[in-house]
N, C-alpha and C positions, 0 to 999 in steps of 0.2 A: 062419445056424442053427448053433447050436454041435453037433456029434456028438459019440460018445463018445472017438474019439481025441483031438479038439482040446480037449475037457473035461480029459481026462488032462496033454495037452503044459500046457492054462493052469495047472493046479494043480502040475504038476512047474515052471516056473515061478517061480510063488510060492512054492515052497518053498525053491527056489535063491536069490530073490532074498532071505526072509527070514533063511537062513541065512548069509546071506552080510553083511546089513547087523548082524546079530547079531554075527558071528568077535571082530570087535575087541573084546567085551566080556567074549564066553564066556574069552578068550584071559587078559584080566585079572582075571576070576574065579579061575577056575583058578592062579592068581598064578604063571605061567612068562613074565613080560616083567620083564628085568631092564636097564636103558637101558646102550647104550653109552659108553666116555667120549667127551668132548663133542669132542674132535679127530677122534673117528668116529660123527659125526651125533647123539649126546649124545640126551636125553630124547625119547619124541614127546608131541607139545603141540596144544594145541586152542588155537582163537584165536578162535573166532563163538560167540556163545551157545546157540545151535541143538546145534554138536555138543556142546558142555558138559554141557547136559542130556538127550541123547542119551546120549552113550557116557561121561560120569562123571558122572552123575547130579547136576550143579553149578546153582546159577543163576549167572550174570554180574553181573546188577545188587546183588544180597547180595554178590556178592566184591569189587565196586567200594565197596560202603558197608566193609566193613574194611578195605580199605588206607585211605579216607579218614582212617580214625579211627587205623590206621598211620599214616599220614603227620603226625598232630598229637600222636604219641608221641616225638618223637625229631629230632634236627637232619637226623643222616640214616638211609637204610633202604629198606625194601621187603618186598615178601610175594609168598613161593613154595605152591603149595598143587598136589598132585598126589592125587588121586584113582583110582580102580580101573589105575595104574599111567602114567596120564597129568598130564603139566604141564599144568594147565588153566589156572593163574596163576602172572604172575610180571612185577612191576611195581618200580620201582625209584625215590629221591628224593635229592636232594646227594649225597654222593662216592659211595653206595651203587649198583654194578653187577655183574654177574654173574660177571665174573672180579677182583673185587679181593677183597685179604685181610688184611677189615678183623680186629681185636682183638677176639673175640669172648666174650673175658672169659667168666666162669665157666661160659659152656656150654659148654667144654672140660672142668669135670667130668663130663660126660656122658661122654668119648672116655677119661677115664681108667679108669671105672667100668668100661665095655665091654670095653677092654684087660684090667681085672684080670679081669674074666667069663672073657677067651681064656687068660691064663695059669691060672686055677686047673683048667681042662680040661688043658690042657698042660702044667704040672706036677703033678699029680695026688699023688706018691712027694717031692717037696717040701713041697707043700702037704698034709700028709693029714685034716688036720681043716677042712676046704677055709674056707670064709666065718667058724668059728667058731675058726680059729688064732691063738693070743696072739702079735704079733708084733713085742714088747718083747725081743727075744732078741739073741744074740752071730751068730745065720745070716741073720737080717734084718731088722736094724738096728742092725748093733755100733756105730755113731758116736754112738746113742741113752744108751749103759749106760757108766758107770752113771749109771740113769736120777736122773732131780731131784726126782722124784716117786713112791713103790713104789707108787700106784695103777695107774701105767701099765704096769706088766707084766702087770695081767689086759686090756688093750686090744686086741681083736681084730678082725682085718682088713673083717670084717661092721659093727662100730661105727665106723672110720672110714670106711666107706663109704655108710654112715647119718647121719653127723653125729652118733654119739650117743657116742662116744670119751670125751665129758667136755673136749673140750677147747674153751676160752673163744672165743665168736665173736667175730670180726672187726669195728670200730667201735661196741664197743656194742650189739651183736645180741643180745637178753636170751636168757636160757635158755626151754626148755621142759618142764615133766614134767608128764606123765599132762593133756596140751591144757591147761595152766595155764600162763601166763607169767611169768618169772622175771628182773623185771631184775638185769643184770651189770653191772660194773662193768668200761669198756673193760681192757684191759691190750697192751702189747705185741703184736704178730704175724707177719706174716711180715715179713721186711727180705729183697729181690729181692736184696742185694750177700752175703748170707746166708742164701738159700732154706733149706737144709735147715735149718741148725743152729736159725737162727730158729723155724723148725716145729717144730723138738722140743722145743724150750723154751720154748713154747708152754702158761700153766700151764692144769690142768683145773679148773673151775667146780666138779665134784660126780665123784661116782665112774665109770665107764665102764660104760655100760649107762642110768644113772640118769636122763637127761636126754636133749634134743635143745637145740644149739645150731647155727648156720649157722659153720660155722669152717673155713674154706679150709686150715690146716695138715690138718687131716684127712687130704681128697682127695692133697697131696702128701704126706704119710709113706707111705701105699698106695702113690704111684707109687717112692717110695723103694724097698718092699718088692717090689716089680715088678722095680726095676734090681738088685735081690742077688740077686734067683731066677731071672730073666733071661737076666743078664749084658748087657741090653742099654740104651740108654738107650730112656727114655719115648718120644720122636719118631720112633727108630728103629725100635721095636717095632711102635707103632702104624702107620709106613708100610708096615711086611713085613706087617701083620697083618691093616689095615683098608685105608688106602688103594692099594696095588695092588691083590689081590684086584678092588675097586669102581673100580678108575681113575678114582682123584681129578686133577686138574690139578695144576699145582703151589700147596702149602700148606706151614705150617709154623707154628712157636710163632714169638712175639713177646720174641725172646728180648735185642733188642737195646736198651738201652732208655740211650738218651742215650749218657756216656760207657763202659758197661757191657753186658759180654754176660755173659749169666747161664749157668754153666758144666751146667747142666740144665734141662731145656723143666722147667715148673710143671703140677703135676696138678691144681693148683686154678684151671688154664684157660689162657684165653689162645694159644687154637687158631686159626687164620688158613686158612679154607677157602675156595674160591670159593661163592657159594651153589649151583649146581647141585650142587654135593659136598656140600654138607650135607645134599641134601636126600637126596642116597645114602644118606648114614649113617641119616637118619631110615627110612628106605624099605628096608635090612635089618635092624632093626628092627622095621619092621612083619612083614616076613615071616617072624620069628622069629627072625633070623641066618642068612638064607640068600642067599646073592649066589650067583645062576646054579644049577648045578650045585653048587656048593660051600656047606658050613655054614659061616663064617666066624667066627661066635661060637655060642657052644652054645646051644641052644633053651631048655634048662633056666633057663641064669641070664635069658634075654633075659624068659620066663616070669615073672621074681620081679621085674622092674622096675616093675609096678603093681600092685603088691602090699604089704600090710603086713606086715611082720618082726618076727620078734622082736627082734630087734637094736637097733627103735627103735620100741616102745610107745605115743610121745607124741606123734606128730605124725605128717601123712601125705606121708611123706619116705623115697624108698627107691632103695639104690644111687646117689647121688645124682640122682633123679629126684623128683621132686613129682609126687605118683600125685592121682584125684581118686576114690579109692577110697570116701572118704566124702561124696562129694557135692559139697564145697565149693563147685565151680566151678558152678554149678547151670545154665546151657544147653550144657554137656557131659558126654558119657555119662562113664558110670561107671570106663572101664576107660581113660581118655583119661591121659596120662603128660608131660611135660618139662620141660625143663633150661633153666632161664632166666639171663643175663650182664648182666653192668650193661649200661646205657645202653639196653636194650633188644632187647637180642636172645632169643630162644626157638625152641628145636627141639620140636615138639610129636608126639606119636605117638597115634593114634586106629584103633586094632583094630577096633572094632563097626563103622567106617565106613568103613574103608579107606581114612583120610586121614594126608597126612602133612605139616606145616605149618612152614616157615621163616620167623619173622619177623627181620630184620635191623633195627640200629639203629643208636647210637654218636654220639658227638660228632667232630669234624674231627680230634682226638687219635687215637681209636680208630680212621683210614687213613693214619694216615701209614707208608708204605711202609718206614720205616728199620728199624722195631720188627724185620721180615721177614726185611729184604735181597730181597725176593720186587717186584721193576721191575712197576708198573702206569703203564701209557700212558693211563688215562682220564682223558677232557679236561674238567675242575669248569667247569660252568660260573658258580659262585658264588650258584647261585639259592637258597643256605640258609644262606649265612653269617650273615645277622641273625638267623638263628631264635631264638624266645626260647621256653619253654616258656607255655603258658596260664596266664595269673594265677588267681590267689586269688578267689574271691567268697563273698559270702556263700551263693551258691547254687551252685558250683562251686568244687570242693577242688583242683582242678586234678591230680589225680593220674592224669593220663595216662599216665604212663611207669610204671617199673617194673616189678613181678607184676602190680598192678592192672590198668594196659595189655596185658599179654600175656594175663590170663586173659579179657579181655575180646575179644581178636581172634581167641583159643579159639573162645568162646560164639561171635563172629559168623560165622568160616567153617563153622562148626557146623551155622547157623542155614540157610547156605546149600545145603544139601545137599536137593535135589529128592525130596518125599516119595513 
């Protein structure tokens, strides 16, 4: 016979117990879990299906069908996917493993964009016309002037951070204005034994504002303008600024490259993170710019990275970020954002869901340790050397890799999100 006291203890009880099986969520709700570095116990992670869709609302068998189709983007790689502040996945194929630092190629313009976000807060009395500063000038960028071209004195720090500078992309990458395609005519671009001067002499397609073209001089003139207002180099900054802060492992630019080291990291990429570190960088990001206690990057600009600017009119490309503010990506929300690197890498950011997505990728080039100097002891066991990419058919274009690849492992971890 239950009485009233024992009625009371069972429902006291069950309240304890539901709040209790509840904490871990309320806790990542609330978004105050910010993961240790990984030499101090590093993310917490789910590993059975059960709690995936318990405590980050995941399925397993959806996250298993996109690495599949990972796995047939790219020689090698892997996919990270952290949810209400949990690792819920994180799978890996050929040289691709959690502490090595592969050449991550241009989604390191992501880390330059972010870097300029933290200097135009902190230089504020330098910068005072902040994102809309011309920065064709004799305080930052006197090795520019005089310029080769007088269009590029109206060129300001918001248009190369948009790709909308006017300057010509990279292999052939046609122009864009007003979502009309414009093919270009290749020309010249960056030369790594001549980073900067290369980039400045870089000519423009059309006037600055006027167009969107994908052109990596961009990204490094900003970090140039970075290094005069500074005083610091690009890697230097970003370690003081992002990665301690987040205790990153050790990372670095790819600066080494054969018989040549290149006398400045590149802003148009070429970042070498562990993946659990990237997936920090995505993950303060998501929170706004907030690592722990601390703002890290300001909220404001973090705010304008899926969003359309005026800066670039034509196309849906912001800070350089690829926002999916018009839809495009059509099985990911609206407000979904990232920075995508050859061979297949993509950091992806997802506000509405509270996801935050590292796809890794690359060819046997893209790990070789020397680029670094950065020692990885993981032992290949060659099980991708032959990989070949998926042929042609007539009923398969085979375009797995690329943007196509990464907006597709978007939409699938998307997919898997427990309604």
């Amino acid at each position: 016979m239950i009485t009233r006291f024992n009625r009371r203890a069972i429902l006291l009880l069950i309240a304890t117990a539901m709040a209790a099986s509840s904490a871990p969520l309320a806790r990542a709700d609330k978004g105050d879990y910010f993961p240790p570095p990984d030499s101090k116990g590093g993310w917490r992670e789910l590993h059975d299906a059960a709690s995936m869709r318990k405590l980050a609302g995941m399925d397993l068998n959806r996250l298993n069908q996109a690495y599949d189709f990972t796995s047939r983007c790219s020689q090698n790689g892997g996919l990270l996917v952290v949810r209400h502040g949990y690792l819920v996945y994180e799978k890996y194929f050929g040289r691709a493993h959690r502490t090595g630092n592969p050449d991550m190629a241009s989604t390191g313009k992501a880390v330059t964009s972010i870097a300029c976000g933290i200097m135009l807060a902190e230089h504020k009395a330098d910068l005072p016309d902040g994102l809309n500063q011309k920065v064709f000038t004799q305080k930052y960028l006197p090795e520019a002037l005089p310029v080769d071209d007088p269009r590029k004195l109206d060129v300001t720090l918001g248009q190369l951070l948009c790709m909308s500078a006017g300057f010509h992309g990279e292999g052939g990458s046609p122009g864009v204005v007003d979502g009309k395609v414009v093919p270009l005519t290749p020309v010249p671009g960056q030369d790594i034994r001549d980073i900067d001067g290369s980039s400045l002499r870089t000519p423009l397609w059309c006037a600055p504002g006027a167009g969107y073209s994908y052109s990596s001089p961009a990204p490094h003139i900003a970090s140039m303008v970075l290094r005069h207002v500074t005083g610091m180099e690009l890697q230097q900054y970003v370690d003081e600024k992002l990665a301690k802060p987040m205790g990153w492992g050790p990372w670095g630019y790819c600066l080494h490259r054969g018989d040549y080291t290149m006398p400045h990291a590149n802003g148009a990429g070429s970042t070498a993170l562990h993946a659990t570190d990237a997936m920090r960088f995505g993950y303060c990001l998501l929170k706004s710019g907030r690592w722990g206690t601390k703002q890290v990057v300001p909220a404001d600009y973090v705010a304008l990275c899926n969003k359309p600017l005026p800066y670039n009119t034509h196309t849906p490309y912001t800070l350089m970020f690829e926002n999916n503010s018009d839809g495009h990506v059509a099985g990911a929300p609206r407000d979904a954002y990232y920075k995508s690197g050859a061979g297949g890498f993509g950091i992806f950011v997802v506000p509405s869901l509270d996801i935050v997505i590292y796809k890794l990728g690359g060819n046997d080039g893209q790990y070789d340790q020397a680029m670094t100097g950065i020692a990885d002891n993981f032992q290949y066991d060659g099980s991708r050397a032959n990989w070949k990419p998926i042929a042609r058919t007539p009923f398969n274009d085979g375009s797995l890799g690329g943007d196509d690849g990464l907006r597709r492992v978007l939409e699938m971890v998307c997919a898997a999100v427990v309604p």
